[in-house]
N, C-alpha and C positions, 0 to 999 in steps of 0.2 A: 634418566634412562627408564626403559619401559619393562616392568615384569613381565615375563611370560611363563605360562603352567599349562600342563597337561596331565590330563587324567586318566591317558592312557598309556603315557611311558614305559618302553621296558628298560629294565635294567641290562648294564653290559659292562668290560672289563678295559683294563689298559691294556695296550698291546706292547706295549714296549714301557720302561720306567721313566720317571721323571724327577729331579732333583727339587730345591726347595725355592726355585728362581723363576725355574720356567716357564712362561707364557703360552705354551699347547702342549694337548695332548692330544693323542694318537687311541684310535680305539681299531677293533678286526676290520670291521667293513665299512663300507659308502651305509651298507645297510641296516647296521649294525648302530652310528650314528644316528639313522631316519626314525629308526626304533625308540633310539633314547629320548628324541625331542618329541616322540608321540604328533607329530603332524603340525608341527608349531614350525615357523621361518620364521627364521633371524636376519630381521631389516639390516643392511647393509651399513658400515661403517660403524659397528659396534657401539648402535644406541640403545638394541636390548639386551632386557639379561635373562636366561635360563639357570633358573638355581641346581648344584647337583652335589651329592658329597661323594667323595673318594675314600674309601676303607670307611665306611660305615661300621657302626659297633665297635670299633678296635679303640687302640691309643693312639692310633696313625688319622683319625677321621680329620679328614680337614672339607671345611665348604668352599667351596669354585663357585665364580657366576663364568657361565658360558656366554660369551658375548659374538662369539662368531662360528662360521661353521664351511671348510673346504672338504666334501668327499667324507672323510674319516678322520679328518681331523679338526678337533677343536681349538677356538682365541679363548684363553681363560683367563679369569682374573684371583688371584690366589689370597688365599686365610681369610677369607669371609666369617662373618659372624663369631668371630673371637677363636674362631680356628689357625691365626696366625699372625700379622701384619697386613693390613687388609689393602687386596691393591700389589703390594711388594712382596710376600715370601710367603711359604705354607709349610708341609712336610713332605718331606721324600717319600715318594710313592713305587712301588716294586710291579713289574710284567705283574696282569694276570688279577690287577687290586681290580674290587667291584666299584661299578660307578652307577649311583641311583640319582635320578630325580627325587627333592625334598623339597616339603615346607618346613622351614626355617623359623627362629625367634625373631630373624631380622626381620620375615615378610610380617608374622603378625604385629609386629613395630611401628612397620610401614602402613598396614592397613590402618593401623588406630590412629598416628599421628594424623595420616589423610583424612580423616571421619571425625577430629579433632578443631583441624584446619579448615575445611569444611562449614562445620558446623559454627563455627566461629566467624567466619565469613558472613555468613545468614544463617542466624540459627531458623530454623523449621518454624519455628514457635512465632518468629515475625510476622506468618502471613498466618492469622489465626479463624480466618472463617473465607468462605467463597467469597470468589470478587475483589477482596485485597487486593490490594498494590501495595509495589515495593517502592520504597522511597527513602531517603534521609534526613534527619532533623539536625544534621552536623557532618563534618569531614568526617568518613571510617567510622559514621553511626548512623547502621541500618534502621528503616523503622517500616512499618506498615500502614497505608490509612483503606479504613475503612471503606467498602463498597457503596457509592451513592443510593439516590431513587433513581426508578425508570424515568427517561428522558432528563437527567440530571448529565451536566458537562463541568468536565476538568476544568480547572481554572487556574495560575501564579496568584498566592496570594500570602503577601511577606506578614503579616498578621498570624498566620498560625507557625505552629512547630515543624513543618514538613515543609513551608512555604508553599503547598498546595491544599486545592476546598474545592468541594464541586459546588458547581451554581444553579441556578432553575432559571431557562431562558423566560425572557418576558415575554408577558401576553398580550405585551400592546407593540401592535404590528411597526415594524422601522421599515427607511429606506436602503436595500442593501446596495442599489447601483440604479447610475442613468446612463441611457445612451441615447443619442439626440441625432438628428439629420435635417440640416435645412437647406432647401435648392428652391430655384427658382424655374419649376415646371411649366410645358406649354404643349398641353393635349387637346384633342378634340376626338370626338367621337359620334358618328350614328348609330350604332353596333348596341343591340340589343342584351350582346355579350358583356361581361366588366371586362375591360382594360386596364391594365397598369397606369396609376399617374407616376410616370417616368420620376425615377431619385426621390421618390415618398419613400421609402422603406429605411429599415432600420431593422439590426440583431442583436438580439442579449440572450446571453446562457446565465440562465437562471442556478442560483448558488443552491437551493432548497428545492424539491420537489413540491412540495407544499406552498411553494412561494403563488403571489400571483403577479402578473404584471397589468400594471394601469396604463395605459395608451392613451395617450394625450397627441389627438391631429387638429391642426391647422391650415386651412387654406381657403382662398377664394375661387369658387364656383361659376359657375354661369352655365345660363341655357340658350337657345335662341330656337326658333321655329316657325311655320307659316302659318298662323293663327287668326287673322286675320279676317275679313267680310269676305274673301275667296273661301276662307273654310268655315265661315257662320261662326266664329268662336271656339274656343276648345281649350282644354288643358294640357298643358304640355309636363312634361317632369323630366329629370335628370336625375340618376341616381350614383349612391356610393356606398361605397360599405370598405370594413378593416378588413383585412385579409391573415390569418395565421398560415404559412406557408402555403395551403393550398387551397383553406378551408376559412369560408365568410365565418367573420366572430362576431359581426355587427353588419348594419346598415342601416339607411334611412335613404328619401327622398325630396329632393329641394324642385319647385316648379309655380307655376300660377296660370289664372286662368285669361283669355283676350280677348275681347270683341270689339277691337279697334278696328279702324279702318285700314290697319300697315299689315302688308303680305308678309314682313318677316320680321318677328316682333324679336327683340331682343333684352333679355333679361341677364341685369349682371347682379349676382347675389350681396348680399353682405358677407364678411369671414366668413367661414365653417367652422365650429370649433366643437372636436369628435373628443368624448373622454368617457373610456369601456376601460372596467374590470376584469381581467381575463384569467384562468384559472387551467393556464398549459400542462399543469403536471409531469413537468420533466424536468432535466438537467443538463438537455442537449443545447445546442444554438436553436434557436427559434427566430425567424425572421417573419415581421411584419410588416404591411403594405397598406396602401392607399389604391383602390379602384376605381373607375366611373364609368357609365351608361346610360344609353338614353331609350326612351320609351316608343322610339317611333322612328324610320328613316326621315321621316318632315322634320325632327328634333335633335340637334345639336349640343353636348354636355359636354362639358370642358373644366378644366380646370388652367388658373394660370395667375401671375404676380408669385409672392410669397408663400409660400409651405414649410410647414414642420412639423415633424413630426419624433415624438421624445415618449420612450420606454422607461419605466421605472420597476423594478424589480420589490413588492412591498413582500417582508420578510413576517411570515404569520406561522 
């Protein structure tokens, strides 16, 4: 049950007597009652208590916890704190006895044993400098460990006493994940613009902000154009670049140059094989692509056969 105290209580009287059994009393008013508990409510179904004694200073003093409260009348629980049978009987009380709010031997009892228990529980002493943690080196035995370094992390580790150690991540970069995408594209472009090569992309959310991802593409290219003795020769090109959502992280240029005698010469490359470091700084999804273009309406850049394209997240 829960104590309750006020420090503005006033005192007030019985209005009627009560024998050594009884479970209420009766005081003058609704108001008179509001007085005595000093502005404290009593939760309902008599789980607090309001300590008060009855004929204080006499040979009649008995302590009540007050556990309820109708109007002007009290649920008391009788002979508290060695005033009688605690719980079951008290003394007979006469019209008119004074009824005070008190601190009691029981509450200072209560307070210690709490602050006892408590302290017992975790004593204060276990967490002995900033940054501690609370921990256990056994069932129902508390212990403290010490606050790491900056950028030092928690770790299981059945070797110590706490079965916990902090560790100092490594400085030589791992792979935290791959994500990979391989389709069989068929673009073509004259568009001086980049285009999407169709099903090249691929998304990883990076575990670290600090991470960076390597992009690793693959595919085969090709150019085609009218280069030929109608145009005296020329160099044609075809271009591409990675794409980070919206923004070029890379490119380059695949083409050659013809002074053949064919109006439309056609060039089919070897692989492309694209491998960029990239340094996203974030933690969101980040989606990466494949583009292409070409340098001229007369020019033709495409992509087509085999493509892949595979994201690795390198943990630094």
């Amino acid at each position: 049950m829960t104590r309750l105290y006020s420090s503005i209580s006033t005192e007030t009287t019985l209005s009627s007597g009560i024998n050594t059994t009884q479970t209420t009393m009766q005081v003058p008013s609704s108001d008179a009652a509001s007085a005595l508990l000093g502005g404290v409510t009593l939760a309902a179904g008599n789980v607090d208590i309001f300590t008060v004694v009855i004929d204080p200073d006499t040979i009649n003093e008995e302590i009540v916890f007050i556990t309820d409260r109708s109007g002007d009348t009290f649920t008391i629980s009788r002979g508290q704190a060695g005033t009688g049978t605690a719980g079951v009987s008290g003394i007979a009380h006469s019209a008119g006895a004074t009824i005070r709010h008190v601190l009691t031997s029981s509450d200072l009892i209560y307070f210690r044993n709490g602050v006892v228990t408590a302290d017992a529980a975790v004593p204060k002493s276990t967490l002995a400098a900033k940054g501690n943690i609370l921990t256990a080196t056994a069932a129902s035995t508390p212990s403290g460990l010490s606050v790491g370094t900056n950028g030092q992390y928690l770790k299981a580790d059945s070797t110590t006493a706490t079965g916990l150690a902090w560790g100092t991540p490594s400085s030589t970069p791992k792979i935290g994940q791959v994500v990979t995408t391989s389709v069989t594209p068929n673009v073509t472009t004259t568009s001086t613009s980049f285009v999407d090569v169709t099903g090249v992309t691929a998304t990883i959310t990076p575990t670290l902000s600090t991470s960076k991802i390597l992009v690793l593409c693959s595919y085969l290219g090709y150019v085609q154009g009218n280069m030929g003795a109608n145009s005296g020769g020329a160099l044609s090109f075809g271009y591409y670049q990675i794409v980070r959502g919206s923004t070029g992280v890379f490119s380059n240029s695949l083409g050659w140059y013809s002074g053949s005698l064919s109006t439309n010469d056609f060039l089919l490359t070897p692989q492309q094989n694209i491998m960029y470091l990239d340094s996203p700084a974030t933690t969101s999804a980040t989606t990466y692509k494949l583009q292409v273009r070409s340098n001229g309406s007369s020019v033709t850049s495409g992509s087509s056969g085999n493509a892949t394209i595979t994201l690795l997240e390198v943990l630094v």
